[in-house]
C-alpha positions in Angstrom: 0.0 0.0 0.0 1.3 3.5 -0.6 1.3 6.3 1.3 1.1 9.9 0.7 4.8 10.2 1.8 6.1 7.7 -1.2 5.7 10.5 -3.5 7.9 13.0 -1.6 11.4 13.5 -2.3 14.4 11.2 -0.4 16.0 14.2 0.6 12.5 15.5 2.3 11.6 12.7 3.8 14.9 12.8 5.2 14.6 15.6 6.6 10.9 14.5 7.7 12.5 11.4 9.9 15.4 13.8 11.4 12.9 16.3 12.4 10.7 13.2 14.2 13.8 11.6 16.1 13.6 13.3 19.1 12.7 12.4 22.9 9.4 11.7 23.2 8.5 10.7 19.6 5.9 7.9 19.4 7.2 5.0 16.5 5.8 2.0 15.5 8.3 -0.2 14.6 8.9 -3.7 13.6 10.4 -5.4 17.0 12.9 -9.1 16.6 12.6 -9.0 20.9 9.6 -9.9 20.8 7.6 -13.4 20.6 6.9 -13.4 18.2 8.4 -10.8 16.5 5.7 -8.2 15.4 5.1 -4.3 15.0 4.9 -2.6 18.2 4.5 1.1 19.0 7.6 2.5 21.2 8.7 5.5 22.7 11.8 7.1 22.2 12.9 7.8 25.3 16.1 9.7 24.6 18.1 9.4 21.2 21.2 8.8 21.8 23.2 5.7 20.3 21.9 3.5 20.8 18.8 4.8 21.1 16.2 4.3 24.4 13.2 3.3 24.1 10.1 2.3 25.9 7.4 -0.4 24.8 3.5 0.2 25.0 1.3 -2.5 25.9 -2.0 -3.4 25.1 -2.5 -4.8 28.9 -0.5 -4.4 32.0 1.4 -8.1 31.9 0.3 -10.1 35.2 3.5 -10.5 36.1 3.6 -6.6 36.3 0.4 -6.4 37.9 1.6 -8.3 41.2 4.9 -6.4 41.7 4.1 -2.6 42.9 7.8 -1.3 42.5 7.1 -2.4 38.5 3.5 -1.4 38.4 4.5 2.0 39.6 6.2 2.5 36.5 3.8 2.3 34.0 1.9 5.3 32.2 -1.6 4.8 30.6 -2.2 6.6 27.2 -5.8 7.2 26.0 -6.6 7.1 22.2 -8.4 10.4 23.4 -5.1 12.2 23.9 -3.3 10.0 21.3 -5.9 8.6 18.4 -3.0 6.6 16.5 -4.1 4.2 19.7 -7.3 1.9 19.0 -7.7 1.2 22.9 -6.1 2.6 26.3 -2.3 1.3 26.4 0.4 1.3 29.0 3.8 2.7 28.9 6.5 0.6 30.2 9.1 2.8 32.1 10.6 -0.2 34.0 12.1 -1.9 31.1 14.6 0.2 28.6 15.0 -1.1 25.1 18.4 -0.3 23.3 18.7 -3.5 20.7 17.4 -1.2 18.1 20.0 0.9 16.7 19.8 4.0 14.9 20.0 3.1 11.2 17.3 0.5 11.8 14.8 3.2 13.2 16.1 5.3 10.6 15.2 3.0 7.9 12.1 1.5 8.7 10.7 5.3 9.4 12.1 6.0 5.4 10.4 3.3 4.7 7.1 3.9 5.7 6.4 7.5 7.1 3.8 6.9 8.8 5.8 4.9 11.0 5.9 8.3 12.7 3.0 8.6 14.9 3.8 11.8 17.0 5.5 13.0 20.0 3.3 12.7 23.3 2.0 15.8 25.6 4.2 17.8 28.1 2.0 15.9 30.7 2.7 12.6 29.2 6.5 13.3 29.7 5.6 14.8 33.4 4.3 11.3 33.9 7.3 9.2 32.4 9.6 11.4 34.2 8.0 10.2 37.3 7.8 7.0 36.3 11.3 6.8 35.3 13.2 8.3 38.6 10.7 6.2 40.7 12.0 3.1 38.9 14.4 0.4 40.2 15.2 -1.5 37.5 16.4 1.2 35.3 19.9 2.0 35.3 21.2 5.1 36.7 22.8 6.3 33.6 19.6 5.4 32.0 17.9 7.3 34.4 19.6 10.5 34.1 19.7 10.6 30.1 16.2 10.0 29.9 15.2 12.5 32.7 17.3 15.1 31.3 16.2 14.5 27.3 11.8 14.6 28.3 12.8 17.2 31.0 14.6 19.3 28.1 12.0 21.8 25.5 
């Protein structure tokens, strides 16, 4: 199927993809972690190489649901504040992605533009934020880039 975005120049869309890879930036990508492997929306937590990212979930897992520290770190979106989403998801903050590197994003959002689904609300970020320096299973280093990258306008 094409897409409005096939017809634009390589150079624009380009430009297009550079302009979408920043913090917060909502992607749907096609994920190898997972089982099976499948598209998945993410968030770009910070971009940096390799890049961060965070996985949204259809359902809280169970395994999620019975351990507050982990529960604590998850971040409901709405289809009301984002309407790429068909039903209310939940951001993962306790679990930081970085097998994806750059070139794959990169190409898979060249690829298909639409792969580009927007950035989420200041409040959104507020909430990860939270999340994220309440969390003890990410990293410290983690921690800090990602704090400082949503924290940053």
């Amino acid at each position: 199927m094409t897409s409005l975005g096939d017809y634009f120049p390589e150079e624009d869309r380009e430009k297009y993809v550079d302009r979408g890879l920043k913090s917060g930036q909502v992607l749907y990508l096609f994920c190898e972690f997972t089982h099976p492997p499948k598209d998945k929306y993410l968030l770009l937590a910070c971009y940096t190489d390799p890049p961060l990212l965070f996985v949204v979930n259809s359902q809280i897992p169970r395994f999620v649901q019975a351990r507050p520290e982990l529960l604590a770190s998850q971040v409901k979106l709405s289809p009301r504040d984002y309407p790429f989403l068909e039903h209310d998801s939940f951001l993962d903050c306790s679990n930081v992605i970085n097998s994806l590197d750059e070139d794959a994003i990169r190409n898979q959002l060249l690829a298909d533009l639409s792969r580009l689904k927007g950035e989420v609300h200041q409040r959104t970020k507020a909430q990860i934020i939270e999340a994220v320096r309440r969390s003890r299973t990410v990293s410290e280093a983690d921690r800090e880039l990602i704090v400082h990258s949503l924290g940053s306008k």
